[in-house]
N, CA and C of each residue as an Amber inpcrd file, in Angstrom:
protein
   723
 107.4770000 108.1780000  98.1200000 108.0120000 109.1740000  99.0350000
 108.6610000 108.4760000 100.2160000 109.4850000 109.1740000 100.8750000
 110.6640000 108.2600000 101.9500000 109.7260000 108.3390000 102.9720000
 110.2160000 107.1590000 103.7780000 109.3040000 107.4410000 105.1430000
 109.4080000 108.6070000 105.7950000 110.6810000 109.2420000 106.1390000
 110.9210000 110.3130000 106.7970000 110.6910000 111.9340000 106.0680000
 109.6290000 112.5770000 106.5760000 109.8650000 113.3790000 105.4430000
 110.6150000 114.6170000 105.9170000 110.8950000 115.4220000 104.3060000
 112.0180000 116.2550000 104.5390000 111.1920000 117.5640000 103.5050000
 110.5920000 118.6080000 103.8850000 110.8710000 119.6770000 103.7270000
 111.5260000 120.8890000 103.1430000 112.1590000 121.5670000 101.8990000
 113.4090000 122.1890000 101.7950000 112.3990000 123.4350000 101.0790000
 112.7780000 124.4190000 101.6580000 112.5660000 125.7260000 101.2600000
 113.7290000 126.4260000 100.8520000 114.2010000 126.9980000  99.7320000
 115.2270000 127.9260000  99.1120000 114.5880000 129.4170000  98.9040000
 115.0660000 130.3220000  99.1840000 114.3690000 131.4380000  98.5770000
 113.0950000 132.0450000  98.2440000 111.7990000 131.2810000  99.1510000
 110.5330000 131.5130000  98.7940000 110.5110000 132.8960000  99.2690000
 109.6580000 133.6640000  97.9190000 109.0660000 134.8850000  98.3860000
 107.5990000 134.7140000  97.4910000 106.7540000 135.5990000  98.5010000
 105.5530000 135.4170000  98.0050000 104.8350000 136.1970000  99.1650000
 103.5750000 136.5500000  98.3490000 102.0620000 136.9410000  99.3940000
 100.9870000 136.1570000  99.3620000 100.8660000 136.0760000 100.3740000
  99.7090000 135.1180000 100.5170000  98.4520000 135.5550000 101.4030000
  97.2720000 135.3880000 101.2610000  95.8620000 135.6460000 101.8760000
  95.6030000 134.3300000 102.7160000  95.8150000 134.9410000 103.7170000
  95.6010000 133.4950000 105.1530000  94.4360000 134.0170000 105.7860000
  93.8440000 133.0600000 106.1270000  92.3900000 132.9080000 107.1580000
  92.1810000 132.0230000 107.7140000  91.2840000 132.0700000 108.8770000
  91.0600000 130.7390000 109.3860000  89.7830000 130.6080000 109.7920000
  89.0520000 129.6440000 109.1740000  87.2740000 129.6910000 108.9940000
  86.7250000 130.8190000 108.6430000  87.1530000 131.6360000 107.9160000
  86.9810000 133.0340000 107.5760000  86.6890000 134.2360000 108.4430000
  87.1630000 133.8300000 109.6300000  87.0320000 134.8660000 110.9750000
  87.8320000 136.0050000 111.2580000  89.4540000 135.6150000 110.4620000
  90.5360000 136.2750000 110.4170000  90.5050000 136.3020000 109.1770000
  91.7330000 137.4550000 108.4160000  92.1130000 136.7280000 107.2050000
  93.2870000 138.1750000 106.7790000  93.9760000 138.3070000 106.6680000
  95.1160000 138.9230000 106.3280000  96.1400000 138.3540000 105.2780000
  97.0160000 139.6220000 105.0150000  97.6760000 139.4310000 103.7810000
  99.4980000 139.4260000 104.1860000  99.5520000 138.2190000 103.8240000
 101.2120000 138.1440000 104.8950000 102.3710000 137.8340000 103.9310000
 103.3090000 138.3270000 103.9100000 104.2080000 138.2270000 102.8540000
 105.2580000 137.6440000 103.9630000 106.2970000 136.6580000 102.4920000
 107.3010000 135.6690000 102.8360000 108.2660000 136.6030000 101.8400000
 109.1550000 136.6780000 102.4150000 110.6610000 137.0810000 101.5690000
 111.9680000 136.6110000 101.9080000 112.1900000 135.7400000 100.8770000
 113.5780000 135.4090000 100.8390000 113.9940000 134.2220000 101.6830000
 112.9170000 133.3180000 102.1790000 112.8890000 132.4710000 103.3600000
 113.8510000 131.0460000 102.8010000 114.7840000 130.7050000 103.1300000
 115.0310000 129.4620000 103.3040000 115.2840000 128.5960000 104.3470000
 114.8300000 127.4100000 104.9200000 114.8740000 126.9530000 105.8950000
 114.9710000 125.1150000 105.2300000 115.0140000 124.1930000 106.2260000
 114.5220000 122.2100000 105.7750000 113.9020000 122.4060000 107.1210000
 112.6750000 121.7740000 106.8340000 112.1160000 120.7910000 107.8020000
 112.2690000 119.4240000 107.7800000 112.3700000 118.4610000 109.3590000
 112.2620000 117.3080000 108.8200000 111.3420000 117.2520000 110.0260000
 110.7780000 115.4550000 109.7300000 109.6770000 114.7300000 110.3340000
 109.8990000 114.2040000 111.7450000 109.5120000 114.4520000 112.4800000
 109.7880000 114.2750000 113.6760000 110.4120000 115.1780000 114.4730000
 109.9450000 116.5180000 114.0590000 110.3490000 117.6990000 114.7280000
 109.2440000 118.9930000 114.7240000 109.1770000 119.5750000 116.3930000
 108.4360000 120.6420000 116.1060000 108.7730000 122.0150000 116.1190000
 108.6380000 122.9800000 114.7490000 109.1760000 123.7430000 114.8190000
 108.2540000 125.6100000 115.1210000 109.0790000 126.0740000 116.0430000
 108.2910000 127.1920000 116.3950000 109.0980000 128.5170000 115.1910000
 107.9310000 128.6540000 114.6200000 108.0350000 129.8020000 113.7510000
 107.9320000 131.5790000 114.2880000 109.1460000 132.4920000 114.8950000
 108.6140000 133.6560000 115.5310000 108.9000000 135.1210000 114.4020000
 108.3210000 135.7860000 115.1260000 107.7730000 137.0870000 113.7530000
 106.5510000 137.8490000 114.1270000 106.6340000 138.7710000 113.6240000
 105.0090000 139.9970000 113.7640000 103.8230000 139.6870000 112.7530000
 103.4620000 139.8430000 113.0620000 102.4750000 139.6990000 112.2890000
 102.1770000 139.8230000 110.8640000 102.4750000 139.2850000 109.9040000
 102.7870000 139.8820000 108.7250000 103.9380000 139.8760000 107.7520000
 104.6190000 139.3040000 108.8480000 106.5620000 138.9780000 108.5940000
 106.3770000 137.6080000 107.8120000 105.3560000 136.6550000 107.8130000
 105.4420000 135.7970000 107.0430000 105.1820000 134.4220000 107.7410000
 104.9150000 134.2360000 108.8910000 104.8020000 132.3670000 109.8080000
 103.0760000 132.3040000 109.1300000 102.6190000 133.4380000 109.5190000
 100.9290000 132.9930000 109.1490000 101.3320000 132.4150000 107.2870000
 101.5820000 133.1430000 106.7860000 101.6270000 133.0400000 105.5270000
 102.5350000 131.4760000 105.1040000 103.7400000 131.1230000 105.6160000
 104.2360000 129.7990000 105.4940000 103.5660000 128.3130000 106.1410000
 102.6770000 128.5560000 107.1520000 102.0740000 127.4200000 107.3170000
 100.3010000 127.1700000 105.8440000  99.8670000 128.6050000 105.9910000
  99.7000000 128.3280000 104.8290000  99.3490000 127.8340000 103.8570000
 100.3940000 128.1060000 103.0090000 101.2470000 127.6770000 102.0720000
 102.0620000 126.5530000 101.7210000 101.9520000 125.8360000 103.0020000
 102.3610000 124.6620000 103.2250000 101.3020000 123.4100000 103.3350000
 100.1430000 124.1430000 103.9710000  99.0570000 123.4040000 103.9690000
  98.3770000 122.6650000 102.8410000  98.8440000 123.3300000 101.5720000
  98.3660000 123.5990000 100.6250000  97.1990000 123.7200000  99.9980000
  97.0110000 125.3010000 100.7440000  95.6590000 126.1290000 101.2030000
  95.8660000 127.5470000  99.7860000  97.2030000 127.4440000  99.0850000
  97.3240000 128.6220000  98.5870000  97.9930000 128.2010000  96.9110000
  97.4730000 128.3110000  96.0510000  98.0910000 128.3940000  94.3430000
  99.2490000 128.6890000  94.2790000 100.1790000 127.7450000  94.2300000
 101.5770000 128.1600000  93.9220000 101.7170000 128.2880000  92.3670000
 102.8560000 129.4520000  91.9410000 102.5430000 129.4130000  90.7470000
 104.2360000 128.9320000  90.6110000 104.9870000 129.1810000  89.1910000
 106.2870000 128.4830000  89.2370000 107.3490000 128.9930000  89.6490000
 107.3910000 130.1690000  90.1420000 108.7020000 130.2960000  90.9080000
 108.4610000 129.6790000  92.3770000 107.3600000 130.0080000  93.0610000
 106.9890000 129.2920000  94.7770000 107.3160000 127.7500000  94.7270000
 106.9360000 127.1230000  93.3260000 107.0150000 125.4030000  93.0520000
 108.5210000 125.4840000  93.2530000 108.8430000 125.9520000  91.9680000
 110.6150000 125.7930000  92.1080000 111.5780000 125.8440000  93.6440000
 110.9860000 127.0350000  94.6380000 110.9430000 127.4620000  95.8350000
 110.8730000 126.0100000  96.9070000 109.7140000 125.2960000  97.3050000
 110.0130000 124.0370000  97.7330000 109.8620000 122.7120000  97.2510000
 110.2760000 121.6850000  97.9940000 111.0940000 120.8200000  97.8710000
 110.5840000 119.5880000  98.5700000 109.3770000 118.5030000  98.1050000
 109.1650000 117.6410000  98.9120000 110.2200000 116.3480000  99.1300000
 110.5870000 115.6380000 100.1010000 111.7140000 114.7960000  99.4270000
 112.1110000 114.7010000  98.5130000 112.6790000 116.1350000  98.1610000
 113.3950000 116.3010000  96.7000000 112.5280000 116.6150000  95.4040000
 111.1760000 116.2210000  95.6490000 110.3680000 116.1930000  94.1960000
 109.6510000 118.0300000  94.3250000 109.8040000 118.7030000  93.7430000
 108.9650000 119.5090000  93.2190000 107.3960000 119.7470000  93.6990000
 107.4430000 120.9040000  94.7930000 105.7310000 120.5850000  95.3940000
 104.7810000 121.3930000  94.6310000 104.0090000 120.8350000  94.6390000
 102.5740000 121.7590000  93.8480000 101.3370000 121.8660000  95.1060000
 100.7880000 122.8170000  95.1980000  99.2080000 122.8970000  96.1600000
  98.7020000 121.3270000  96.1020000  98.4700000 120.3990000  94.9230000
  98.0750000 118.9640000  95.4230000  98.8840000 118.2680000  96.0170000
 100.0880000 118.1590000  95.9820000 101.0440000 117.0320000  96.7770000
 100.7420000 117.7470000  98.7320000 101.3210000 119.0100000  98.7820000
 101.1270000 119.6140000  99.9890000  99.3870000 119.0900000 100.4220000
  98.4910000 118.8650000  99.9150000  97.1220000 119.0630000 100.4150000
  97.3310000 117.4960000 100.7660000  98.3140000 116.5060000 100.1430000
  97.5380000 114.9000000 100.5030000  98.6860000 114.9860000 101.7910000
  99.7810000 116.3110000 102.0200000 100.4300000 115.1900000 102.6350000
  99.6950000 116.0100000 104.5370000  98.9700000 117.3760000 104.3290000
  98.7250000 118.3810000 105.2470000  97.4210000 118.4590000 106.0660000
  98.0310000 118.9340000 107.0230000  96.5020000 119.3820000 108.0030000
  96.6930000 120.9370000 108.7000000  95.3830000 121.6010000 108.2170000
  95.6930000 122.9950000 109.1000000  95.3940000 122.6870000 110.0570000
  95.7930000 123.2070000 111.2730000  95.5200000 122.7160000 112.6780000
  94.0280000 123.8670000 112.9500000  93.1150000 123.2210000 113.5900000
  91.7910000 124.6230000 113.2630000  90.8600000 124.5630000 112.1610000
  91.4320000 123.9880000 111.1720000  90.3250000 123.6170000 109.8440000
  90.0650000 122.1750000 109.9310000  91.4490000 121.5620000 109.5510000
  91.0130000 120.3690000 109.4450000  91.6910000 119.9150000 108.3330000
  91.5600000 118.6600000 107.6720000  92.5860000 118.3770000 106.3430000
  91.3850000 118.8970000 105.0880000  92.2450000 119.0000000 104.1230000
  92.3610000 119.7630000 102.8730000  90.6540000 118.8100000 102.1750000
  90.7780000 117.3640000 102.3620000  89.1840000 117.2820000 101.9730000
  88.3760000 117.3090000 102.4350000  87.9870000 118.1320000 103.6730000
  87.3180000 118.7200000 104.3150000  87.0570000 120.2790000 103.8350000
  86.8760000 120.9780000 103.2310000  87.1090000 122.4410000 102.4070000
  85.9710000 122.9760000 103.9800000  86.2890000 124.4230000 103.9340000
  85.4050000 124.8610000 105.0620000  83.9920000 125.2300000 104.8350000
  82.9700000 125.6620000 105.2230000  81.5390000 125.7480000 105.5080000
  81.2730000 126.8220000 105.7340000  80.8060000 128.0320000 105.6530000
  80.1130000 129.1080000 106.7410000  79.1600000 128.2720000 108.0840000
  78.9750000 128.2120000 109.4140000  78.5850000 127.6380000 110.3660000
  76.5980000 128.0810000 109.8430000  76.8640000 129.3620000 109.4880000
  74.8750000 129.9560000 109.3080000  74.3210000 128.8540000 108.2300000
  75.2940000 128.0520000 107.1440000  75.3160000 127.1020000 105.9380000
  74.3520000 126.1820000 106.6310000  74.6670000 125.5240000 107.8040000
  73.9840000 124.0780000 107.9300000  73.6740000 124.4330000 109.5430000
  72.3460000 125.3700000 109.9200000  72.2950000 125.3230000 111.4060000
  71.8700000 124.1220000 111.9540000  71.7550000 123.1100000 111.5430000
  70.5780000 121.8900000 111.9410000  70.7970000 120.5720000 111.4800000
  70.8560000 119.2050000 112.2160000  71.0590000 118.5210000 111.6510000
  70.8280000 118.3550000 110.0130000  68.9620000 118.1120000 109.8640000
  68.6210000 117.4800000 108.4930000  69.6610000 119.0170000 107.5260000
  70.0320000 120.3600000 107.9510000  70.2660000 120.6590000 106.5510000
  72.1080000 120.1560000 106.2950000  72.7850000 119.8580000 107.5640000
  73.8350000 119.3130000 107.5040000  73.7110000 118.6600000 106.7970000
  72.9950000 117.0330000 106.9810000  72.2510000 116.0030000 106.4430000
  72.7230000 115.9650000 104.9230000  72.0840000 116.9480000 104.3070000
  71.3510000 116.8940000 102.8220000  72.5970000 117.4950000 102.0110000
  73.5220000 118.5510000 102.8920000  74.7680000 119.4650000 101.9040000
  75.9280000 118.4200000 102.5620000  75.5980000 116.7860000 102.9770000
  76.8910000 116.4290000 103.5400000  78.4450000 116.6850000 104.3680000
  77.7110000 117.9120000 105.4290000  78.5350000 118.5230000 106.0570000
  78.9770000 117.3070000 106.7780000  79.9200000 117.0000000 107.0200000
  80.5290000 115.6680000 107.9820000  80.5950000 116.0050000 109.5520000
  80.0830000 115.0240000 110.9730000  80.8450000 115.4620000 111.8380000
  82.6040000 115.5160000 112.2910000  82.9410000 115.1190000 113.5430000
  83.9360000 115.1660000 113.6850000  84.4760000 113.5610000 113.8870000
  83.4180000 112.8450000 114.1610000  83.9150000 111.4300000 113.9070000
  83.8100000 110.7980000 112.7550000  82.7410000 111.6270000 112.2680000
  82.4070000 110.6160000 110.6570000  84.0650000 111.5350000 109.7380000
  84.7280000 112.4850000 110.1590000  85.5920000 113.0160000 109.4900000
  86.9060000 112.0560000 109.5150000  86.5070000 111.6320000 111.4220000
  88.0420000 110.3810000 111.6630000  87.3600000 109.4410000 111.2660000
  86.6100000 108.6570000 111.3530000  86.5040000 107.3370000 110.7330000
  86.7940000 107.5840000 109.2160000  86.1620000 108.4090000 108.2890000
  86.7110000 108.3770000 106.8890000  87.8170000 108.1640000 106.4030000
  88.7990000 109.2890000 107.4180000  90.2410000 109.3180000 107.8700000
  91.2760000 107.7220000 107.8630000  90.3440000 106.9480000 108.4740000
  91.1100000 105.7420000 109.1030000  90.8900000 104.9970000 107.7430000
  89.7680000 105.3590000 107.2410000  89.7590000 104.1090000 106.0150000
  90.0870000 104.4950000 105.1020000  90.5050000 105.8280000 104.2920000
  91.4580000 106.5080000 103.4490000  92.8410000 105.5400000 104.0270000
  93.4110000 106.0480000 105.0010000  94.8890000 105.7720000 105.2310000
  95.3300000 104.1680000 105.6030000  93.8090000 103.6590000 105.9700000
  94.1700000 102.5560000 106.5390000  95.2890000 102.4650000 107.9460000
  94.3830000 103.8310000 108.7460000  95.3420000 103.9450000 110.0260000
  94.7520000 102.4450000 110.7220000  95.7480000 102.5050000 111.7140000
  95.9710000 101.0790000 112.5700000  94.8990000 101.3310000 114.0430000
  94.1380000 102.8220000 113.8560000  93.8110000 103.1920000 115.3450000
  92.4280000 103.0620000 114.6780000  91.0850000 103.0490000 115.8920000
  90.2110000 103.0770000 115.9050000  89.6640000 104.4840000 115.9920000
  88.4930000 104.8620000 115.9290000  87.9960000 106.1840000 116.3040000
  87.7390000 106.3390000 117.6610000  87.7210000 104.8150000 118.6100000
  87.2540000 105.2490000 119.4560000  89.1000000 105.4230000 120.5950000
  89.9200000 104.8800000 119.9830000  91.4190000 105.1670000 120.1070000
  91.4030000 106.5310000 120.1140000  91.5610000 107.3070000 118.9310000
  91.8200000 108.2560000 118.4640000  91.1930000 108.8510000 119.2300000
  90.1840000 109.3430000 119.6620000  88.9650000 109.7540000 120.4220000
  89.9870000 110.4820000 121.5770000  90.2020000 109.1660000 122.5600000
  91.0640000 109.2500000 123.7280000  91.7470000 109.9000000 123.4170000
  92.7330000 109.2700000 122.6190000  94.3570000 110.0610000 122.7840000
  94.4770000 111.5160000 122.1990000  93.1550000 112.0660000 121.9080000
  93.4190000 113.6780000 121.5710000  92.1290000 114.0700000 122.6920000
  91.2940000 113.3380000 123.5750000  90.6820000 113.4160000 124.6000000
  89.4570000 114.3760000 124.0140000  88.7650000 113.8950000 123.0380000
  87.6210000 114.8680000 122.6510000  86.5200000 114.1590000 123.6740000
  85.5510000 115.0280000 123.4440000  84.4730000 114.8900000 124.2670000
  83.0310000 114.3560000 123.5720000  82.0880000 114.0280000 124.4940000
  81.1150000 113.3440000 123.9680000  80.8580000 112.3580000 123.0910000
  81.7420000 111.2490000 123.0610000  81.6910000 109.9450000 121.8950000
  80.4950000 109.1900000 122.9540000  79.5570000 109.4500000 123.8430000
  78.7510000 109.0750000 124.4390000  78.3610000 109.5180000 124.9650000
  77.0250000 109.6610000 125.0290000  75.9820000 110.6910000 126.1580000
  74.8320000 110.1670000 126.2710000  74.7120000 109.7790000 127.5610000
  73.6600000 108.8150000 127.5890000  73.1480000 107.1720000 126.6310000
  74.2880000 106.7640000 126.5830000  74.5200000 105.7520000 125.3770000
  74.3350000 106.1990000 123.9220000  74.1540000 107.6150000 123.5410000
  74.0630000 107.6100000 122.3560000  74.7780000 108.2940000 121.5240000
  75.0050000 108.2050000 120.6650000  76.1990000 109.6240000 119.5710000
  75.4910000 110.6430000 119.1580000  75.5540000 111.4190000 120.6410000
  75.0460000 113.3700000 120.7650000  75.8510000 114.2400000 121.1980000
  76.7490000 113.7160000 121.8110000  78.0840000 114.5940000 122.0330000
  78.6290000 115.6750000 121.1510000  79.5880000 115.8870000 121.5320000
  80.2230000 117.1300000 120.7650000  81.0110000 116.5580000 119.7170000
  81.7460000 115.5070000 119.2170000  82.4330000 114.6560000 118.9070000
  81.3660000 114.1610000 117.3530000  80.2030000 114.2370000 117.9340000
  79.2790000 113.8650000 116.4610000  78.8190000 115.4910000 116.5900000
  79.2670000 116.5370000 116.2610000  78.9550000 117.7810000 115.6160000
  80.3830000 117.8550000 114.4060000  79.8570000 119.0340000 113.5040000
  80.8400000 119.3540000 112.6530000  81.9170000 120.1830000 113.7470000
  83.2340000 120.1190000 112.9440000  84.7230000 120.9850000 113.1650000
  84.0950000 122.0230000 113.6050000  83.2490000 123.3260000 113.0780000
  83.1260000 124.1390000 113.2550000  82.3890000 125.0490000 114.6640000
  81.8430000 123.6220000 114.7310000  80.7910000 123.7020000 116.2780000
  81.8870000 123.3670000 117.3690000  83.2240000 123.0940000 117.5010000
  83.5850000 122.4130000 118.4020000  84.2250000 123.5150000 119.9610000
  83.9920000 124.8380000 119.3930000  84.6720000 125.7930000 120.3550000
  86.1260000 125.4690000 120.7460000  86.5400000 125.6080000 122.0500000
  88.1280000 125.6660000 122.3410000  88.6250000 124.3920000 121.9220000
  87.7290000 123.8190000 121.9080000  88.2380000 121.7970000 121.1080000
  88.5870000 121.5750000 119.9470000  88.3970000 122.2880000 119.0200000
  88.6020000 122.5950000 117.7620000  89.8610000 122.2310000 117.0210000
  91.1470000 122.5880000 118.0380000  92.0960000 122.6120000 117.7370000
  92.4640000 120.9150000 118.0230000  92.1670000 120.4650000 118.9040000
  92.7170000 119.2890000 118.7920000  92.3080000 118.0640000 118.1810000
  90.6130000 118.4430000 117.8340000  89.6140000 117.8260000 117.2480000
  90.0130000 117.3930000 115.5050000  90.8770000 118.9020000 115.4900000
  91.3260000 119.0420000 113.9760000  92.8990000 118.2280000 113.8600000
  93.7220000 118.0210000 114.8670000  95.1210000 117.5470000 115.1030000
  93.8300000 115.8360000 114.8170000  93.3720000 115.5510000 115.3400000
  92.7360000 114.1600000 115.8800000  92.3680000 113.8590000 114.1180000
  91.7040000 114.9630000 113.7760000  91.2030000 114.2220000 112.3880000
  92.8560000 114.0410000 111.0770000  93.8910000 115.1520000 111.0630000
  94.4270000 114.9940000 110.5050000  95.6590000 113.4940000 110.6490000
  95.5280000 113.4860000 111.9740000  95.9000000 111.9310000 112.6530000
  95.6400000 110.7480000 112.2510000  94.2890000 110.8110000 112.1950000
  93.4020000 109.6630000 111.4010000  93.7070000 109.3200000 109.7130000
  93.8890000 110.5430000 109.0300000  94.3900000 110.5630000 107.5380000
  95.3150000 110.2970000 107.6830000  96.4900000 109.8490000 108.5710000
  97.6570000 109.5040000 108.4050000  98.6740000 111.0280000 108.1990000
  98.1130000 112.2690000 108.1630000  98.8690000 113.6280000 107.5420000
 100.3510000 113.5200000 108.5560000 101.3260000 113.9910000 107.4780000
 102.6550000 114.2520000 107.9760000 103.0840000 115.3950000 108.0840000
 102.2700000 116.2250000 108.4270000 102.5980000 118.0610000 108.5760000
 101.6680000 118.7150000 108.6790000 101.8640000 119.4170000 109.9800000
 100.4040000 119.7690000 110.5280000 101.3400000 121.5790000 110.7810000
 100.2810000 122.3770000 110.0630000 100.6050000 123.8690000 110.3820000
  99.5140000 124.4120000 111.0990000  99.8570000 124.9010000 111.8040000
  99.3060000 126.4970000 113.1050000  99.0450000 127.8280000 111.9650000
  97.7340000 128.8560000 112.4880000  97.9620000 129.1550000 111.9260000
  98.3300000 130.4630000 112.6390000  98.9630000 131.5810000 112.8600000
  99.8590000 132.9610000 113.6850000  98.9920000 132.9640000 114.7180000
  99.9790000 133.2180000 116.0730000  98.9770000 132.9940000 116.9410000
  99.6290000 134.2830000 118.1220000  99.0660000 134.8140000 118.2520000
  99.3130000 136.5610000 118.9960000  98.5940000 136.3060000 120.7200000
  97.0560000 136.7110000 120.4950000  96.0950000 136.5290000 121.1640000
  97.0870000 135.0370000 122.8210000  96.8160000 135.7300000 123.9240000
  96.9400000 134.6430000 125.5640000  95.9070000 133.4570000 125.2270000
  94.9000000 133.7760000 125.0460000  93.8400000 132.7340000 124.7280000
  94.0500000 131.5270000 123.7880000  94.3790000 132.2650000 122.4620000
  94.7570000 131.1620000 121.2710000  96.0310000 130.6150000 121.4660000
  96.8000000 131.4030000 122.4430000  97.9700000 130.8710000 122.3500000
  97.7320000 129.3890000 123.7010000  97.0150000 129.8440000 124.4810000
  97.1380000 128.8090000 125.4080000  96.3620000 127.3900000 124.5880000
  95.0090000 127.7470000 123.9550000  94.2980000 126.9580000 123.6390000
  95.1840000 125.4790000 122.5000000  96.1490000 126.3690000 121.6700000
  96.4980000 125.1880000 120.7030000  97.8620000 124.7630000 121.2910000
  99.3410000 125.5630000 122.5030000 100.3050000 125.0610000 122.6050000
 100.3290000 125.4700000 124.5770000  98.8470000 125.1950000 124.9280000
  99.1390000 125.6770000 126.6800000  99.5950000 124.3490000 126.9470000
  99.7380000 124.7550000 128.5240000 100.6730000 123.0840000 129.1890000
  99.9140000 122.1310000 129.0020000  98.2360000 122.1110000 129.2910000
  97.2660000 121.1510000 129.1050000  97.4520000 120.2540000 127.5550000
  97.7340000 121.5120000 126.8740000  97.1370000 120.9970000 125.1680000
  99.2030000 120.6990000 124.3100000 100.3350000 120.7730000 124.6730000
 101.0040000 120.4450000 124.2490000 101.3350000 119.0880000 124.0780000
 100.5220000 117.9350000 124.5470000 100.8250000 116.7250000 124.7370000
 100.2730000 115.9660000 123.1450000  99.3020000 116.6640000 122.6900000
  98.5670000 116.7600000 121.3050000  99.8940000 116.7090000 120.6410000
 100.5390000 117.8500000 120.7250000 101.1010000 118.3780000 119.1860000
 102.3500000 117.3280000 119.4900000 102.8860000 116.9750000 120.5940000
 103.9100000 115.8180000 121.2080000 103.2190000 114.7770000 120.1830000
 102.0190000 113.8520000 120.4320000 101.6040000 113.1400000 119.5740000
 102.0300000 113.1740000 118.3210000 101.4820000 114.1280000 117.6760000
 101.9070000 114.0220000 116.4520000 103.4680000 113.4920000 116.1070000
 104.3490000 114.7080000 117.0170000 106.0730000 114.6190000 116.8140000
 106.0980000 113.4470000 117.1780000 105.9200000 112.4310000 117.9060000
 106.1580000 110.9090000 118.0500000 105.8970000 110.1060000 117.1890000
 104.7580000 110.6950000 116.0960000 104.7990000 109.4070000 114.7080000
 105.1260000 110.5690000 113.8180000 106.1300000 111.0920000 114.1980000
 107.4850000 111.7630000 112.6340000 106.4190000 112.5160000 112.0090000
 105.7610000 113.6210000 112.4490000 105.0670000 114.2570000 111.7420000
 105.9830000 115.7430000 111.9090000 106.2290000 116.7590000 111.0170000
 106.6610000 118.0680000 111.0790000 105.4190000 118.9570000 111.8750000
 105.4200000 119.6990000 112.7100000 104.8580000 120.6290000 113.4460000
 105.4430000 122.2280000 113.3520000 104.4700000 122.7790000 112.8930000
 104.6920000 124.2030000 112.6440000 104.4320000 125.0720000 113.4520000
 104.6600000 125.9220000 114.1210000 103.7070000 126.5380000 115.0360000
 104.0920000 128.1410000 114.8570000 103.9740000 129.1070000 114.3910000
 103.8380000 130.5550000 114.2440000 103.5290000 131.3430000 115.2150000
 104.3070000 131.7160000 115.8000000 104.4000000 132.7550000 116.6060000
 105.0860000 134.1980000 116.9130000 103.9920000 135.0040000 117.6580000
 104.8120000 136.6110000 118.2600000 105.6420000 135.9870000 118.7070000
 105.7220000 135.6270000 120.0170000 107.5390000 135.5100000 120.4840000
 107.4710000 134.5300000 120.8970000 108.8780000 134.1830000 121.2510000
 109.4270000 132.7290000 121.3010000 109.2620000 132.5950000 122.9080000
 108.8620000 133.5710000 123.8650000 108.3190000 133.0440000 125.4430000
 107.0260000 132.2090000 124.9400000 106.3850000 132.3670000 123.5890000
 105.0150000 131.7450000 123.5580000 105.1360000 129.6590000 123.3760000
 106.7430000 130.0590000 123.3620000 106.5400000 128.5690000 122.7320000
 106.8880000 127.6590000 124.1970000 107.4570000 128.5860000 125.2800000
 107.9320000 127.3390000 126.3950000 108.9460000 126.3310000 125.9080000
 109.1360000 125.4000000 126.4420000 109.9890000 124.4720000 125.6520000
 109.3020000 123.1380000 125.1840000 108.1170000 123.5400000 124.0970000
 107.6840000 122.6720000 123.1300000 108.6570000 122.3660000 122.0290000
 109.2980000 123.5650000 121.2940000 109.6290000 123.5880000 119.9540000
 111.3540000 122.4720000 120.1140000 111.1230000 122.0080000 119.0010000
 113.0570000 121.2620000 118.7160000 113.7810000 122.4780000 118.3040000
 113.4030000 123.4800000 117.0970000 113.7330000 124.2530000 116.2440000
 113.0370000 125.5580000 116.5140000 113.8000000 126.4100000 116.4150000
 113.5210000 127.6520000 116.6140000 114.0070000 128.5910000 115.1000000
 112.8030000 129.3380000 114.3970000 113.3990000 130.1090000 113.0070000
 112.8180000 131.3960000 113.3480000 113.9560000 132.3490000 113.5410000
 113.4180000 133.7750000 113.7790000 113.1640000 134.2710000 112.5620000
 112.1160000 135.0270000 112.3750000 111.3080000 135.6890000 110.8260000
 111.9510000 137.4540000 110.8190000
């Protein structure tokens, strides 16, 4: 695959069932969408709810069964994508990457039962990360530059930083940018974001310097949104839905 990657959507239509940690979960249809993404650009996706951004990040994530017209539909540097190529190359922003599958939080209240069903924390998720990709950064690098919290407390690993994704509250989002970082992922999708709160939490002034990260090592950035005042001037690309 080229270093730079490239994106090409022709004509996707489709429905898709989007959720996120199973808190949300709606049914969002794509019609008729063609657009290219390339790497090193972030693009703000705007639309109602339902118009289809929740449903294309996605789908992109490769969170959703494409069957053969959606395959035919995109286009990884030219090759033909299937749900596995999208999953090695993706990170949902909020979940986390694709071999990470999600948990119910009631699943593992406690360390030892974490322990035993191998729920991972959030560093044992980036260190795995670094030695899959053979990234060049450390965890305790990585740490910083997405500014998570607790890689020390009282000299020891009790922080928030050694809990699972799911425990991480408003950190979540960048915790999950930090781990897909570590895998080396080249396309990180948002998933519709309506709500002042969610919107500040994954693209406010504090937290846009994250998703900047990414766009500086040529990663595609998706971001789905009600309206395009939500995006400020983060986005390169603007695609009205």
């Amino acid at each position: 695959m080229d270093s730079l990657l490239q994106i090409k959507i022709e004509n996707l239509t489709c429905e898709v069932s989007c959720s996120l940690f199973n808190y949300w979960r709606i049914v969002d249809s794509i019609s008729n969408l063609s657009v290219t993404f390339e790497g090193g650009k972030i693009y703000g996706v705007v639309g109602n709810l339902g118009a289809g951004g929740w449903g294309l990040s996605y789908i992109l994530a490769g969170k959703e069964l494409m069957d053969d017209a959606n395959q035919n539909s995109i286009q990884v540097n030219g090759y033909k994508a299937s749900a596995d190529m999208l999953h090695s190359i993706s990170c949902y922003i909020g979940e986390g990457v694709s071999e990470h599958p999600h948990k119910p939080m009631r699943s593992y209240p406690n360390k030892l039962t974490r322990k035993v069903l191998g729920i991972k924390t959030v560093a044992e998720q980036i260190e795995e990360g670094i030695a899959k990709s053979k990234n060049d950064y450390s965890l305790l690098e990585i740490a910083k530059m997405f500014e998570l919290s607790g890689m020390y407390e009282n000299n020891e690993k009790q922080g928030r930083i050694h809990r699972p994704l799911e425990f991480q509250s408003g950190e979540v989002w960048r915790a999950s940018m930090a781990i897909g970082f570590a895998y080396g992922k080249r396309l990180f999708t948002v998933p519709w974001m309506q709500t002042k709160d969610w919107t500040e939490y994954i693209i406010g002034e504090y937290n846009k310097k994250y998703i900047e990260i990414l766009r500086n090592h040529n990663a595609i950035v998706i971001l789905p949104v009600l309206n395009e005042s939500n995006l400020g001037n983060i986005a390169d690309e603007i695609i009205l839905l």
